[in-house]
N, C-alpha and C positions, 0 to 999 in steps of 0.2 A: 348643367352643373357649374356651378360658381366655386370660386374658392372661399368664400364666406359660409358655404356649407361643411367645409372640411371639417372643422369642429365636430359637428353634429355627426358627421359621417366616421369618425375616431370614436368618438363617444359609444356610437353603436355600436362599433366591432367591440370595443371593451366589455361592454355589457355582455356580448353576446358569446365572448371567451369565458366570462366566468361563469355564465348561464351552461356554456359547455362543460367545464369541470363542475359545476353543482352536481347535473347528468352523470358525469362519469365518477363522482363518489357516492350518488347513492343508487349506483347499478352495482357495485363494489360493494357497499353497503348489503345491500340485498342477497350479493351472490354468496359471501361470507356467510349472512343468515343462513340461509339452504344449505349449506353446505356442514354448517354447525347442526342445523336441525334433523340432515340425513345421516352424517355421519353420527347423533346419537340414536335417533330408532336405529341405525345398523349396528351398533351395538347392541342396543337392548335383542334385536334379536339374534344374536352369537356374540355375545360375552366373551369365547375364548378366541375369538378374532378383534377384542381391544386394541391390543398395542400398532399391529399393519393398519387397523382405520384412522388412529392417532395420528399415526407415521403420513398417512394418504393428505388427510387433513390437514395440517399442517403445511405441506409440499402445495397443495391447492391455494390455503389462502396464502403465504407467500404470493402465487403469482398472481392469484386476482387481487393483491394490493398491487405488485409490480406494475399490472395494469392500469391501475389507477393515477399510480406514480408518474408513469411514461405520458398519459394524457394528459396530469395536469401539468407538465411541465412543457409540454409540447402546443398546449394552448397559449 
């Protein structure tokens, strides 16, 4: 290894940071989906359990963004 590679060798790890938070926004992305998508069949089936699934909801994707937050800033 040269120092004439270091270049190339920066270059990679950059790519490969934001190759990592791509991954960790659309794992986040996705987990929101599901989460959006259960929590409404779980509604449709018990209506008069709206509001705690809302509440649940909510609370979850808070932290699966947090999560997202924390890796991409930690790459």
């Amino acid at each position: 290894m040269t120092i004439e590679m270091l270049p190339l060798m920066l270059a990679a790890f950059e790519a490969n940071k934001f190759f990592v938070a791509g991954l960790a926004a659309v794992g986040a992305g996705l987990g929101i989906g599901l989460l959006g998508s259960k929590a409404a069949e779980a509604t449709g089936r018990n209506p008069g359990a709206a509001t705690p699934i809302l509440v649940l909801s909510i609370i979850l994707a808070a932290l699966i963004e947090g999560v997202f937050i924390l890796s991409a800033f930690a790459v």
